[in-house]
Residue frames as a rotation matrix with the C-alpha (Angstrom) as fourth column:
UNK 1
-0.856 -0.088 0.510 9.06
0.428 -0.674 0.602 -12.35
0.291 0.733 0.614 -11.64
UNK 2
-0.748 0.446 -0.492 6.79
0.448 -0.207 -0.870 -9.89
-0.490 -0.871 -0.045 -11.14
UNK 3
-0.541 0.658 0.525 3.83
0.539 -0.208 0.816 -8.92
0.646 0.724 -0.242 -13.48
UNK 4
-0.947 0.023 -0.322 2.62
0.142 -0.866 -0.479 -5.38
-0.290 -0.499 0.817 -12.60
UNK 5
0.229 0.969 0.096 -1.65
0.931 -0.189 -0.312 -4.37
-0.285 0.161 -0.945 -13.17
UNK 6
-0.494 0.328 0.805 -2.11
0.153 -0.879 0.452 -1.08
0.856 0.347 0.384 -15.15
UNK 7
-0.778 0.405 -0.481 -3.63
0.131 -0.643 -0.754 1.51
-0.614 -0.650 0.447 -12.61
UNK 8
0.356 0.696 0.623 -7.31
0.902 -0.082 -0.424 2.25
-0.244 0.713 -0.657 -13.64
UNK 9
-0.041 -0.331 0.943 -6.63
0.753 -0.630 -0.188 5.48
0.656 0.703 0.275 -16.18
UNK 10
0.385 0.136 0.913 -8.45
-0.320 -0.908 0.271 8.44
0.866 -0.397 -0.306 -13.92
UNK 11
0.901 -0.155 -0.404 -6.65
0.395 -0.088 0.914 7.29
-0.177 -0.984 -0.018 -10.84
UNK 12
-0.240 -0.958 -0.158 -3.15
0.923 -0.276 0.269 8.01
-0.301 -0.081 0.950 -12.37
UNK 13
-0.202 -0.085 0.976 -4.93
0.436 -0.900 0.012 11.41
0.877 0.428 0.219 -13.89
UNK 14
0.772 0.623 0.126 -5.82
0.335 -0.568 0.752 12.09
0.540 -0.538 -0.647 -10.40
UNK 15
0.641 -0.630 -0.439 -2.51
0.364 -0.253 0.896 11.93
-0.676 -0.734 0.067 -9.25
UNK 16
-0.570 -0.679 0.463 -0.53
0.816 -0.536 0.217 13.48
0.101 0.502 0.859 -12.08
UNK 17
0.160 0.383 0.910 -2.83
0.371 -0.878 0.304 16.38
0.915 0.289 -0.282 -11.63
UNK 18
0.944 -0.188 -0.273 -2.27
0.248 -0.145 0.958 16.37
-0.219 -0.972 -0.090 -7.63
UNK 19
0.038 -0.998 0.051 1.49
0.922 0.055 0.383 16.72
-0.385 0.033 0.922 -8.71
UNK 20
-0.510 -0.097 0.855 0.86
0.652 -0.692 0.310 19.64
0.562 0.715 0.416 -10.96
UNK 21
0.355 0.832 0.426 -1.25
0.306 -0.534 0.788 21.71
0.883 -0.149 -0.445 -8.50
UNK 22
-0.469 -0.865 -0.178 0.59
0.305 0.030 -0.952 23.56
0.829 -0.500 0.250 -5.49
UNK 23
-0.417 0.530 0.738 -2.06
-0.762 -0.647 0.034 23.36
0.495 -0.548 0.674 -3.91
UNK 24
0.872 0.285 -0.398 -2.48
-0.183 0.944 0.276 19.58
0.455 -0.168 0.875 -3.20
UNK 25
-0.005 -0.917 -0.399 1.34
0.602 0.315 -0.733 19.26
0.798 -0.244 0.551 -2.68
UNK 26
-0.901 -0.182 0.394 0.85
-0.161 -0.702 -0.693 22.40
0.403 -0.688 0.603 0.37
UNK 27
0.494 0.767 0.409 -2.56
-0.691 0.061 0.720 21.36
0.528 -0.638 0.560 1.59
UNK 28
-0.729 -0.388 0.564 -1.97
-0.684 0.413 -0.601 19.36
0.000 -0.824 -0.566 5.05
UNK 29
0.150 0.919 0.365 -4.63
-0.721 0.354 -0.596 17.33
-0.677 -0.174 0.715 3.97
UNK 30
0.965 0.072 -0.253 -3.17
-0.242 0.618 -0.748 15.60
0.102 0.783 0.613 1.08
UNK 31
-0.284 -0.908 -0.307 0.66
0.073 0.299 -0.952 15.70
0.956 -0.293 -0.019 2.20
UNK 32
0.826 0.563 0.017 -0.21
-0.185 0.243 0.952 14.58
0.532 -0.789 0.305 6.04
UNK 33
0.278 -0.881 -0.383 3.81
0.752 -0.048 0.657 13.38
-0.597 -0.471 0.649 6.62
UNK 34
0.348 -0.681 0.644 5.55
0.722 -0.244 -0.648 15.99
0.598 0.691 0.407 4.36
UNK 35
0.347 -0.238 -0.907 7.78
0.811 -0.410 0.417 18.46
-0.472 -0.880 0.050 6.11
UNK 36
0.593 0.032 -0.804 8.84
-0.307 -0.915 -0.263 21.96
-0.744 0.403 -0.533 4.94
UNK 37
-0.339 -0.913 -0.225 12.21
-0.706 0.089 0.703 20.49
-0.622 0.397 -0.675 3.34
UNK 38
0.112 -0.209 0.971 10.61
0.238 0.955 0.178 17.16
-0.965 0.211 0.157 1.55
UNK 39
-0.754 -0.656 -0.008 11.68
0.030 -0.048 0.998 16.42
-0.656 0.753 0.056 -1.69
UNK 40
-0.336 0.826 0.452 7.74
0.863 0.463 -0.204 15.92
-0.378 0.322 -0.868 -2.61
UNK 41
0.465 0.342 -0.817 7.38
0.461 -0.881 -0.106 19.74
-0.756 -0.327 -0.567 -1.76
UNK 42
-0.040 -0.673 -0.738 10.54
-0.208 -0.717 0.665 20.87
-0.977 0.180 -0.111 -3.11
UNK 43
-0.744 -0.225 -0.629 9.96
-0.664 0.139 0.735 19.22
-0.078 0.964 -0.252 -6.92
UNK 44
-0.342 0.834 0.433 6.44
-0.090 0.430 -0.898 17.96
-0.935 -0.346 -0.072 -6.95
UNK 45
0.659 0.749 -0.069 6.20
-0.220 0.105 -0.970 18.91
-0.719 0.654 0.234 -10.38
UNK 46
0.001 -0.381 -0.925 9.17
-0.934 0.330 -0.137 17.65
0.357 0.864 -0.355 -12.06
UNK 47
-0.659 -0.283 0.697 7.93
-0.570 0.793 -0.218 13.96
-0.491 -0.540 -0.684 -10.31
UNK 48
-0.385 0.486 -0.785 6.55
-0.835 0.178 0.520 11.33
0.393 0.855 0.338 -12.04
UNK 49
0.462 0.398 0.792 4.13
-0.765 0.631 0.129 8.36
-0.449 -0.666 0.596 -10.47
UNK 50
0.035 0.024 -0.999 4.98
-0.766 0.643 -0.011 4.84
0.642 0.766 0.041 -11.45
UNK 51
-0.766 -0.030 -0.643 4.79
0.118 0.975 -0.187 1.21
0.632 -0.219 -0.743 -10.25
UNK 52
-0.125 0.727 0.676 1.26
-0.880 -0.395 0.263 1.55
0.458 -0.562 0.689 -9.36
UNK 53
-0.922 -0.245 -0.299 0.30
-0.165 0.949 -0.268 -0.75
0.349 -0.198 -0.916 -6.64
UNK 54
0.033 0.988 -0.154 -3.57
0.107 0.150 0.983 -1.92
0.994 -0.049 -0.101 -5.75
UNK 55
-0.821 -0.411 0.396 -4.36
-0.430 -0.011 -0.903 -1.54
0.375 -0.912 -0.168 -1.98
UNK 56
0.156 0.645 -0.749 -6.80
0.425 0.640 0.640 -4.24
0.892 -0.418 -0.174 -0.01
UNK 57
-0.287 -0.003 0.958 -7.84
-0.852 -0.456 -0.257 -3.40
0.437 -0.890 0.128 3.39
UNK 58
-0.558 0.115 -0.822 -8.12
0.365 0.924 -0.118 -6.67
0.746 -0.366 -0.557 5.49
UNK 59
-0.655 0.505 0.562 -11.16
-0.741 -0.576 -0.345 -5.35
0.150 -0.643 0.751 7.84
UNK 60
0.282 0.945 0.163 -14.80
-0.939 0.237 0.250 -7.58
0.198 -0.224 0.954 9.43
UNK 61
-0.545 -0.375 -0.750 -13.09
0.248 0.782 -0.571 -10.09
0.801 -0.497 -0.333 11.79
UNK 62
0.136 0.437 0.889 -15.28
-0.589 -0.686 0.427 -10.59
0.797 -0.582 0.164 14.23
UNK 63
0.551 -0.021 0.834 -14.34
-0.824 0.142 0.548 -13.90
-0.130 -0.990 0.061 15.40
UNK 64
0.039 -0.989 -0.142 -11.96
-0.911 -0.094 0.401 -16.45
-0.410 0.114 -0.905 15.01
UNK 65
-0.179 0.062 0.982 -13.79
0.679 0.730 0.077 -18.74
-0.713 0.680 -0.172 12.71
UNK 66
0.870 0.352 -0.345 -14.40
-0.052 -0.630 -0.775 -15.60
-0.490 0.692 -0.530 10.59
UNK 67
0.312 -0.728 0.610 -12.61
0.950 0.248 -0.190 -15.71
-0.012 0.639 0.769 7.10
UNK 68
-0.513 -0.736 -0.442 -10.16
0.544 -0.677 0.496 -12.79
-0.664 0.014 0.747 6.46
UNK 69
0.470 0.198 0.860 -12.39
0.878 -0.004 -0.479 -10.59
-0.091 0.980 -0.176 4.01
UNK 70
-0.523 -0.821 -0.227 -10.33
0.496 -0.510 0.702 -7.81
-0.693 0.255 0.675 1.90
UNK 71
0.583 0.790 0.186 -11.81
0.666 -0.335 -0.666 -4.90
-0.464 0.513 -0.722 -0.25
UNK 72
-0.182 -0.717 0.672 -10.15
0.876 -0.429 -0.220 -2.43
0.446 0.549 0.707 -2.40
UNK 73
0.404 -0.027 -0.914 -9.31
0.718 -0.610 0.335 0.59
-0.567 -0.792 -0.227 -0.67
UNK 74
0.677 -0.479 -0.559 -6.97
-0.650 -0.746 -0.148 2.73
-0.346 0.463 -0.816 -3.72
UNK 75
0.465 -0.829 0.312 -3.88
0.885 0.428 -0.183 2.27
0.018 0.361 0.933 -5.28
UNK 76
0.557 -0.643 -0.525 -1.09
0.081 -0.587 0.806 3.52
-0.826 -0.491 -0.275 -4.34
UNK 77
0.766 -0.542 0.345 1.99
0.047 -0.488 -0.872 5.45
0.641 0.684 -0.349 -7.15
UNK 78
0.229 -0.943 -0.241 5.72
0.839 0.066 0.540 5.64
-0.493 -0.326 0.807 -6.48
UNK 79
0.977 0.212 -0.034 6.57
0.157 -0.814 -0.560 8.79
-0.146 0.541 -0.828 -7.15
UNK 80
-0.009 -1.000 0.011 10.19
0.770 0.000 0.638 9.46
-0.638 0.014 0.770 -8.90
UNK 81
0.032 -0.506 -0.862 12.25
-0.214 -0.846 0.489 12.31
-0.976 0.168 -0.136 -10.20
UNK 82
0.836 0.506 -0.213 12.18
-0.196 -0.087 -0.977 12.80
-0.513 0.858 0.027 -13.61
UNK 83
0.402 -0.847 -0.349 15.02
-0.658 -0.003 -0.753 10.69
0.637 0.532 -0.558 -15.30
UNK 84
-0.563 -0.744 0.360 15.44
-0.783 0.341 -0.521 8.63
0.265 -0.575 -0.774 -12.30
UNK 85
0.467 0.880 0.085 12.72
-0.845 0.416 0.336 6.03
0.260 -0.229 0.938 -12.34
UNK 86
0.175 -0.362 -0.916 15.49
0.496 0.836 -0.235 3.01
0.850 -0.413 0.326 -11.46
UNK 87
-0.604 -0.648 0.464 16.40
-0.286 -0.368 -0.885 4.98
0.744 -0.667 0.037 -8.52
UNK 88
-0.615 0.598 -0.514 14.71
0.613 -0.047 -0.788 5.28
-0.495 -0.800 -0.337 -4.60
UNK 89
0.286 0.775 0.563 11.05
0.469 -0.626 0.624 7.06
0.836 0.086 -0.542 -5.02
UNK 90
-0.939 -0.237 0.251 11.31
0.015 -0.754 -0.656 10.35
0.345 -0.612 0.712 -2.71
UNK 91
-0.503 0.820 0.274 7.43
-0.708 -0.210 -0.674 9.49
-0.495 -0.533 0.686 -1.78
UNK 92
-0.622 0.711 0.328 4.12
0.782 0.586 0.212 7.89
-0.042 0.388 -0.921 -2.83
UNK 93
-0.598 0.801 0.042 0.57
-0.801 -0.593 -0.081 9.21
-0.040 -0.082 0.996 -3.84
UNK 94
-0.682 0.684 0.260 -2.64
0.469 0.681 -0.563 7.50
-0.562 -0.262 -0.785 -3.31
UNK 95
-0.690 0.722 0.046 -6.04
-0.694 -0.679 0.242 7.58
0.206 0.135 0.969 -4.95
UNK 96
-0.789 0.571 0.227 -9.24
0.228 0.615 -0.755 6.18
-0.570 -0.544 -0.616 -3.59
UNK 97
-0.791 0.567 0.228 -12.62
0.377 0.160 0.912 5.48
0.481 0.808 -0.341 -5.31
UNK 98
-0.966 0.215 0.140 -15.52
-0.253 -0.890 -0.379 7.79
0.043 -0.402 0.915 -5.03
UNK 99
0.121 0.986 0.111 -19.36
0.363 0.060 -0.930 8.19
-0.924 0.153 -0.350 -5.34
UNK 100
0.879 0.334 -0.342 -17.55
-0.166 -0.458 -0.874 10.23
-0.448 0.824 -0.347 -8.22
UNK 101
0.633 -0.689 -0.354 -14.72
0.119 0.538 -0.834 7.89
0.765 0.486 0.423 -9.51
UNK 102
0.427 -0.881 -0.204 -11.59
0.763 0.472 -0.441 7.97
0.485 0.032 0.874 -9.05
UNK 103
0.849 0.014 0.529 -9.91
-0.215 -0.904 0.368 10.84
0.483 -0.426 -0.765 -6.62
UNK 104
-0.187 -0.961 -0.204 -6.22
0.276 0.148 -0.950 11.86
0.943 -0.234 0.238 -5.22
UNK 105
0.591 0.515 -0.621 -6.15
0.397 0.484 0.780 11.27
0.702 -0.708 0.082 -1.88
UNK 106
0.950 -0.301 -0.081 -2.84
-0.015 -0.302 0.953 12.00
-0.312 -0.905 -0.291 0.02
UNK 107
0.333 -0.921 -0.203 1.10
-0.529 -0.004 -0.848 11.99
0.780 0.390 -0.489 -0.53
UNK 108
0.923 0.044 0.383 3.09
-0.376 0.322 0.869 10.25
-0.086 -0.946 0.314 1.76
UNK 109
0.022 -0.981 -0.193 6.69
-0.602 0.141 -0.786 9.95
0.798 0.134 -0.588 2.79
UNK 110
0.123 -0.099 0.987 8.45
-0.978 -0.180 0.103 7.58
0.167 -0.979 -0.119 5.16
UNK 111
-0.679 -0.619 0.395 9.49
-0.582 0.782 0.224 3.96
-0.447 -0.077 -0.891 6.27
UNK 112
0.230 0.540 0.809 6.71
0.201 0.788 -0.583 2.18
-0.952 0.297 0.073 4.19
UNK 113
0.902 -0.054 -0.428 7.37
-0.415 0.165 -0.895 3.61
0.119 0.985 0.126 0.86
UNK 114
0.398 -0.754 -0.523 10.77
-0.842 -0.075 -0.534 2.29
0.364 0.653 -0.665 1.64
UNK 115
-0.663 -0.746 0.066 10.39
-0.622 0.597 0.506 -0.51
-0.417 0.294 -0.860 2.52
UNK 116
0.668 0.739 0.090 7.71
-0.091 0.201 -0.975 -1.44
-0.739 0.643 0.201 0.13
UNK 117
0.400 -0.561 -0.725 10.96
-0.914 -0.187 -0.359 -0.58
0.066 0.806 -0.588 -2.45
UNK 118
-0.335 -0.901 0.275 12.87
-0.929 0.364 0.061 -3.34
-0.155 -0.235 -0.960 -0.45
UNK 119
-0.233 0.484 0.843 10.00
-0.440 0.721 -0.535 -5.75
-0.867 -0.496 0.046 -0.66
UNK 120
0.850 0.336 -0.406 9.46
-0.436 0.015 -0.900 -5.58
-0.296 0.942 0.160 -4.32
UNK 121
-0.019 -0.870 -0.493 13.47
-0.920 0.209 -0.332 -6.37
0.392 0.447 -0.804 -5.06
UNK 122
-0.416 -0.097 0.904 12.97
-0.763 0.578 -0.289 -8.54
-0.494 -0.810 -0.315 -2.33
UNK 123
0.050 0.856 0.515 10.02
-0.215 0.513 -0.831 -10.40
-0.975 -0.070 0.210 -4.44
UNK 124
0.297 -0.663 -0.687 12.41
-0.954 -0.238 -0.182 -10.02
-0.042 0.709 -0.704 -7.40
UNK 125
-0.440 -0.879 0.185 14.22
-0.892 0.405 -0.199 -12.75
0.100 -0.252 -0.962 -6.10
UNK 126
-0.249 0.566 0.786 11.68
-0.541 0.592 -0.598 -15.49
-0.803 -0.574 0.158 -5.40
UNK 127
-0.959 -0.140 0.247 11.06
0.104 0.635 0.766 -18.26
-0.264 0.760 -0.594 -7.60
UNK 128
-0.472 0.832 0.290 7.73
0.836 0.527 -0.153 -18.06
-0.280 0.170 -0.945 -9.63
UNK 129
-0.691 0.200 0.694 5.55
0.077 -0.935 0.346 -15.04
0.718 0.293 0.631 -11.06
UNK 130
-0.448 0.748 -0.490 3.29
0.865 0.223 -0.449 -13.30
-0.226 -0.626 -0.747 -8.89
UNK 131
-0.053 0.445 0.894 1.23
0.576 -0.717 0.392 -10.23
0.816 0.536 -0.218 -9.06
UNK 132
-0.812 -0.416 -0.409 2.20
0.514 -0.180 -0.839 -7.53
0.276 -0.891 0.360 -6.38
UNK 133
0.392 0.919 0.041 -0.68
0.421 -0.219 0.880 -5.97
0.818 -0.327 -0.472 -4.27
UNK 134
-0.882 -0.123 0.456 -0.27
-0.433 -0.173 -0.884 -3.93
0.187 -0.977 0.100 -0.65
UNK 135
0.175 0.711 -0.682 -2.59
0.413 0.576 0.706 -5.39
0.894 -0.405 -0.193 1.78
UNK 136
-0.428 -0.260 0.866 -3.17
-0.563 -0.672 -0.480 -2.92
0.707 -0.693 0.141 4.95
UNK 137
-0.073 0.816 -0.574 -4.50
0.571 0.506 0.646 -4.07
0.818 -0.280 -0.503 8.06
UNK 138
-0.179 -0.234 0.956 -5.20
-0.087 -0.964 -0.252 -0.90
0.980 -0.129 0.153 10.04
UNK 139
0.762 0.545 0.351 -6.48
-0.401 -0.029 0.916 -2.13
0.509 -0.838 0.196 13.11
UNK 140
0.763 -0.642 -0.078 -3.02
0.564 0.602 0.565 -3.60
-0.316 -0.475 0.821 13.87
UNK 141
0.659 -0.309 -0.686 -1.25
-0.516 -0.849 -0.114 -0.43
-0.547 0.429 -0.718 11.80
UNK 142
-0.085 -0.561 0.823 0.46
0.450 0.716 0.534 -3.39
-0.889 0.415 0.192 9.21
UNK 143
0.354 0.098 -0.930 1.20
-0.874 -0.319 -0.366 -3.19
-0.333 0.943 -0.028 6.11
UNK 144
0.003 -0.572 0.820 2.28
-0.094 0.816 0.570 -5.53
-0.996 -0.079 -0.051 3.91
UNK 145
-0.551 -0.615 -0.564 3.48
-0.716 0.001 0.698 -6.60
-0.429 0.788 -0.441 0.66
UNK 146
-0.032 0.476 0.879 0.85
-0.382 0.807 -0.450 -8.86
-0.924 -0.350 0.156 -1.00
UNK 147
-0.630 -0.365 -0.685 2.26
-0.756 0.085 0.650 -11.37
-0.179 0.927 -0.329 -3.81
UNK 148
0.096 0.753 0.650 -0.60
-0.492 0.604 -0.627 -13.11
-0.865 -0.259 0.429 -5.71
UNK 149
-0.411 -0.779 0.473 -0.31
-0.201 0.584 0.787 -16.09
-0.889 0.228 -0.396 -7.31
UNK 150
0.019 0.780 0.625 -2.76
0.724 0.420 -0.547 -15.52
-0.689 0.463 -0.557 -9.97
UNK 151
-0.643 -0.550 -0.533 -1.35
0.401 -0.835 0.378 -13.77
-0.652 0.030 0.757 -12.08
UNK 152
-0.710 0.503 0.492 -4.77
0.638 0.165 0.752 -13.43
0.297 0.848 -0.438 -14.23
UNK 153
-0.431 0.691 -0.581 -6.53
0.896 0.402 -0.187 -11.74
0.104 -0.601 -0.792 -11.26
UNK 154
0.133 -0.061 0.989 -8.10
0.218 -0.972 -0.089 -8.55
0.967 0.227 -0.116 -11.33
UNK 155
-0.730 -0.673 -0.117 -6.07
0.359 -0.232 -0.904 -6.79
0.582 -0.702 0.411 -9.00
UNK 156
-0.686 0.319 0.654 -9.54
-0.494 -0.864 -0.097 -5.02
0.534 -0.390 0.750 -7.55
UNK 157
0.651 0.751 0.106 -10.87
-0.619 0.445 0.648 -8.37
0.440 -0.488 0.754 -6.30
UNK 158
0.387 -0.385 -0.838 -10.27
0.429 0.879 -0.206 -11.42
0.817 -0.280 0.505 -4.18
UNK 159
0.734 -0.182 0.654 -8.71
-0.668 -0.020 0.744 -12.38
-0.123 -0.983 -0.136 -0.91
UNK 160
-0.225 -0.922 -0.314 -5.13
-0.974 0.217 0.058 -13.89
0.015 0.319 -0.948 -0.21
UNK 161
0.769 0.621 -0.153 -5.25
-0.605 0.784 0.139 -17.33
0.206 -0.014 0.978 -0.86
UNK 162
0.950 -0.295 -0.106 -3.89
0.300 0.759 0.578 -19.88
-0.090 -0.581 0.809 1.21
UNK 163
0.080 -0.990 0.112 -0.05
0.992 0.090 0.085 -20.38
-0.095 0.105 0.990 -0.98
UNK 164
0.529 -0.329 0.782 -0.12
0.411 -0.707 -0.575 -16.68
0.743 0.625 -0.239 -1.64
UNK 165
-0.139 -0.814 -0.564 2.95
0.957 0.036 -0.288 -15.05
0.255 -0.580 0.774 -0.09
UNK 166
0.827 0.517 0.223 2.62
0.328 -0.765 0.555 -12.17
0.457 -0.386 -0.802 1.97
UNK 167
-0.215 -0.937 -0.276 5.89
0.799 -0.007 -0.601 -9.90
0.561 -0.350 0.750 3.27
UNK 168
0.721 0.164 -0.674 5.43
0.560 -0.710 0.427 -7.31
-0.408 -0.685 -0.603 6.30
UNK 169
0.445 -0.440 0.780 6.59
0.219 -0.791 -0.571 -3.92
0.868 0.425 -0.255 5.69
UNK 170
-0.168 -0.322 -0.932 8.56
0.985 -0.031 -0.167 -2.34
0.025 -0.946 0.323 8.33
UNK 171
-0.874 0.002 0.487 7.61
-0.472 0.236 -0.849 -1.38
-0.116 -0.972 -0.205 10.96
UNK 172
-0.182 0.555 -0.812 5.84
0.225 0.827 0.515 -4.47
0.957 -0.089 -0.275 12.08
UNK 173
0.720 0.670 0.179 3.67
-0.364 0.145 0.920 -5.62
0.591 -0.728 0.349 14.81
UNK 174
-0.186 -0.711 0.678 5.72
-0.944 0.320 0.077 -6.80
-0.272 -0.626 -0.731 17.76
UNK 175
-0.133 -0.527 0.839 6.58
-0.410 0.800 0.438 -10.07
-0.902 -0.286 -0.322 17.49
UNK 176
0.567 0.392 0.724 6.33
0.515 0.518 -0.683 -10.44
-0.643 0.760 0.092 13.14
UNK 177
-0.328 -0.944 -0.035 9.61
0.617 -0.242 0.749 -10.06
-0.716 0.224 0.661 11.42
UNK 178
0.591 0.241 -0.770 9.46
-0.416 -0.726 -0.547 -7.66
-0.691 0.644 -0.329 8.68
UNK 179
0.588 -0.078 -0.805 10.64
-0.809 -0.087 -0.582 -8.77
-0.025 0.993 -0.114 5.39
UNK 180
-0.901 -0.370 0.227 10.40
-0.333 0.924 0.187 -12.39
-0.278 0.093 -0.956 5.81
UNK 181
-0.349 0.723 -0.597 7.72
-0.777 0.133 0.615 -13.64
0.523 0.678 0.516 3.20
UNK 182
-0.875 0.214 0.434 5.12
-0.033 0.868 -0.495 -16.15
-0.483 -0.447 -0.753 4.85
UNK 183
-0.855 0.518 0.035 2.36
0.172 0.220 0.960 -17.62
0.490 0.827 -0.277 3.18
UNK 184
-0.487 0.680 0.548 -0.92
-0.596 -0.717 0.360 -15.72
0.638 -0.151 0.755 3.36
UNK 185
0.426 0.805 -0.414 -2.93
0.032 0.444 0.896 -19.02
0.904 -0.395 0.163 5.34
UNK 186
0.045 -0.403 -0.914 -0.30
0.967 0.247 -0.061 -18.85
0.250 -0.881 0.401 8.35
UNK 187
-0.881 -0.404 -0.248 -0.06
0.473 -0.787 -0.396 -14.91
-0.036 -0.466 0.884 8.94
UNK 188
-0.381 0.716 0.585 -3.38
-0.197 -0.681 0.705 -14.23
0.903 0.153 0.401 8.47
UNK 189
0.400 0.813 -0.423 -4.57
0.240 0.352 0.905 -16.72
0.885 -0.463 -0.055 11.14
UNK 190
-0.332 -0.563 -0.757 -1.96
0.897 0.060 -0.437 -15.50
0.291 -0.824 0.485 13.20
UNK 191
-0.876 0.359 0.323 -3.56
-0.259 -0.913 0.315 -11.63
0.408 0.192 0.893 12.21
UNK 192
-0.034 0.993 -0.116 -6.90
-0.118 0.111 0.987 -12.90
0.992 0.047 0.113 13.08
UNK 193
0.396 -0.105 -0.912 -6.05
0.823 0.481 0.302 -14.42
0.407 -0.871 0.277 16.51
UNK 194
-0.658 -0.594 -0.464 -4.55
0.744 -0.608 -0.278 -10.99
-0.117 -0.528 0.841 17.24
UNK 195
-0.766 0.434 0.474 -7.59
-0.251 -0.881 0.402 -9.02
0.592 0.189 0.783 16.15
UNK 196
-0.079 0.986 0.150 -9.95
-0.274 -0.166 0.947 -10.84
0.959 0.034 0.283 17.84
UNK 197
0.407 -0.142 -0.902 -8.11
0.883 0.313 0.349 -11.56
0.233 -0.939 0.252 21.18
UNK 198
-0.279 -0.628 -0.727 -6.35
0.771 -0.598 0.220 -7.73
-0.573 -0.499 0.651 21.67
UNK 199
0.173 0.390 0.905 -8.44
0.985 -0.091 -0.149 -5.32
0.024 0.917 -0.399 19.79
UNK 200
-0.698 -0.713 0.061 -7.52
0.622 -0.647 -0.440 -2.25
0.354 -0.270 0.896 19.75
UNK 201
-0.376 0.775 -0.507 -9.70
0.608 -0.207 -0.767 0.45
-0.699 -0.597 -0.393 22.10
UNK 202
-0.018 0.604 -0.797 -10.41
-0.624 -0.629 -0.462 2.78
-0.781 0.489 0.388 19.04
UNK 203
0.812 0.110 0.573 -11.55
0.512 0.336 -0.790 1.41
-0.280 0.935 0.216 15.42
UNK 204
-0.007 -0.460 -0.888 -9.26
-0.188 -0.871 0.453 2.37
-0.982 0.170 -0.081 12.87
UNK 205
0.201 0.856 0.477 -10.10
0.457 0.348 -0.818 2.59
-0.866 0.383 -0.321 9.19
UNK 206
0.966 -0.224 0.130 -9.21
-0.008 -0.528 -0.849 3.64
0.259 0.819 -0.511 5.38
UNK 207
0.408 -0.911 0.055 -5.54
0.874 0.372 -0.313 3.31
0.265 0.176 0.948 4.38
UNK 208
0.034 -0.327 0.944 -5.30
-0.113 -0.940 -0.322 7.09
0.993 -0.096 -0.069 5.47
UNK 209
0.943 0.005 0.333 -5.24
-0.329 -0.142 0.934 6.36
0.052 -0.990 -0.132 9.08
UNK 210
0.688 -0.725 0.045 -1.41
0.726 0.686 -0.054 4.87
0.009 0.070 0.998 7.90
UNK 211
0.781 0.107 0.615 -0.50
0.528 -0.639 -0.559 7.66
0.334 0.761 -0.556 6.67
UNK 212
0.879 -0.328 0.347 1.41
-0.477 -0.643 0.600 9.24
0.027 -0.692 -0.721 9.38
UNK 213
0.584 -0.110 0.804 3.17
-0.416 0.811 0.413 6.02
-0.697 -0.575 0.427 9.30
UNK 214
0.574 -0.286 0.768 4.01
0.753 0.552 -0.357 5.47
-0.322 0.783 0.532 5.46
């Protein structure tokens, strides 16, 4: 079972106002993947956000006794048609924390919000309760699906621990299946041993460098 966190309030006003403004939904700055035709564009304001999820950025490996550390980055919104909230979401919205709160960030269409949809049903299925989380790790362009076992935790802290279960999104890294849960103490160290033996030649940084991608 799965035991959803309330979004903080002014992040979901930041995106229900991004929805209402055709000027967030048409800036290339806030809809980075949308194309002319997307369904985000075409009915932005009869969409509604829901199943908010927390995003962690896994970032400051420098070497391979270094612990994973994780920081809140936003929180992502499914975004569904009005009347259809069991259905497929036609996108996501992000917001990210400011010097001046809470702030809508971007829209985004594309193989992570779906299969972020598959991972959740997916996480449906698993014995035990957990608390769902995304967990990016941009230097390796990953996503993932992060199910913590605490379900008491505030979703805006902590780091995966050990039994917690962790499910790549697709598209994965070569050689790490997508949507096959492993527990958070084996894929990280495998995540670590790949950041700190094959970095990539540019940094990359903030859940918007996904973007293209989600």
């Amino acid at each position: 079972m799965l035991h959803v966190p309330p979004a903080p309030a002014p992040a979901l006003r930041s995106v229900e106002t991004a929805l209402g403004s055709p000027t967030a939904v048409h800036d290339p700055r806030t809809a980075p993947t949308l194309h002319a035709g997307s369904a985000l564009r075409a009915a932005a304001d009869q969409l509604r956000p829901q199943l908010p999820l927390p995003v962690h950025e896994m970032t400051g490996i420098r070497g391979a006794a270094d612990a994973p550390y994780t920081k809140l980055v936003g929180w992502r919104f499914h975004l569904h048609e009005t009347g259809t909230e069991g259905g497929e979401p036609v996108g996501a919205a992000e917001a990210v924390l400011t010097a001046d709160g809470w702030a809508f960030a971007h829209f985004c269409e594309g193989p992570y919000v779906t299969s972020s949809v598959r991972a959740l049903r997916e996480a449906h299925t698993l014995p035990g309760g957990h608390q769902p989380r995304l967990l990016s790790v941009p230097e390796l362009y990953m996503l993932t699906l992060w199910l913590c076992e605490d379900l008491d935790a505030d979703p805006a802290e902590g780091s995966p621990s050990d039994a917690d279960l962790l499910i790549p999104l697709a598209p994965a890294p070569p050689g790490i299946a997508a949507h096959q849960p492993q527990r958070a103490d084996a894929l990280l160290a495998l995540l670590t041993h790949r950041l700190v033996t094959a970095p990539l030649s540019r940094p990359v940084t903030g859940t918007s460098d996904l973007a293209s991608a989600n």
